[in-house]
Residue, then its C-alpha position, 0 to 999 in steps of 0.5 A: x500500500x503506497x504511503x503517499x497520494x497523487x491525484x487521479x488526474x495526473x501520471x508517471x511518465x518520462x520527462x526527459x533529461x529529468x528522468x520521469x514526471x507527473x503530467x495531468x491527464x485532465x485539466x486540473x483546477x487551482x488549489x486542487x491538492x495533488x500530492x501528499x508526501x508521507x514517509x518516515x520522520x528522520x533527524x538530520x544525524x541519521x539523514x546525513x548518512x542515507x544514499x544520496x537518493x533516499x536524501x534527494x527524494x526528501x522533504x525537510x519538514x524542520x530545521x533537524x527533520x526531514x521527510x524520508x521517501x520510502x525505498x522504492x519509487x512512489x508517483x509522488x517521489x518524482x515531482x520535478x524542480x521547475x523555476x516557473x512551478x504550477x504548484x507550491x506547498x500546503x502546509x509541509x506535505x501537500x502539493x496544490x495546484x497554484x494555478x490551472x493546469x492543463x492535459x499534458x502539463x509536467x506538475x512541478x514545484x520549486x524546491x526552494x518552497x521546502x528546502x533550506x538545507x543543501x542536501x539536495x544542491x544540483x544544476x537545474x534542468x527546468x528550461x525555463x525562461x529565468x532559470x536560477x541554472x544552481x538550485x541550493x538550499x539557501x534560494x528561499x532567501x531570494x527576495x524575488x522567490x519570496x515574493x512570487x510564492x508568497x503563501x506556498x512556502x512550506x509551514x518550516x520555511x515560512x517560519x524561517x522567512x518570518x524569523x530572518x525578516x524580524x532580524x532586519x527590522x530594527x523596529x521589531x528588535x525594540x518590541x514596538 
């Protein structure tokens, strides 16, 4: 029995030098939820020494925690990187639809949305217009991505991006 879910209207298929993807089969509505991850909770100590594909195909869920996909392949292990993503973070495991997307499109999320740490550091292959070309865990400081997911960084990284902001208003370090 799997432990995650991927929505009915999307499918495994190749997505090129990317390996495989999730392509929808039938249009799918904005703020439609089509993944929840789940796997086994880890701390970073542990994390650390796991084969680079158990930690690539992982989700940080807090600063020490992170999400582990399980051994073998599931659908929702292979949503790929895009820097033009149709899909952002609910809370820390759902992928929901940020806009429409139609039959045929590759279902895709920016890492940044989930990821803080450099596990999962690699050269992008997305191809979209702006590619950022190195995805690292520090891209969620980037004031333009901050601004474009607004509402769709995972619950941990909007914790971060809350906490690095009060740091540089000096009005919040006076408490008014």
């Amino acid at each position: 029995m799997p432990i995650s879910f991927i929505t009915s209207s999307a499918k495994v298929n190749s997505a090129g030098r990317k390996g495989r993807g999730i392509f929808a089969t039938s249009v799918i509505p904005a703020g439609t939820t089509v993944a929840a991850f789940g796997g086994s909770i880890t701390h970073r100590d542990e994390f650390s020494i796991l084969p680079e594909y158990r930690r690539t195909h992982s989700l940080q869920i807090d600063e020490d925690l992170f999400l582990l996909c399980p051994d073998e392949d599931e659908p929702a292990d292979l949503f790929n990187h895009s820097c033009a993503p149709n899909c952002g973070i609910g809370g820390n495991i759902l992928l929901v639809a940020m806009s429409e997307i139609q039959v045929g499109e590759e279902l895709n999320f920016d890492y940044a949305m989930s990821d803080a740490d450099d596990y999962d550091e690699f050269i992008c292959e997305c191809g979209e217009i702006g590619c950022r070309g190195l995805i690292t865990g520090a891209d969620w400081r980037r004031p333009e991505l901050q601004s474009a997911y607004e509402g769709w960084f995972s619950n941990y990284i909007s914790a971060k991006i809350r906490q690095d902001s009060s740091a540089l208003d000096p009005v919040s370090e006076q408490g008014l």
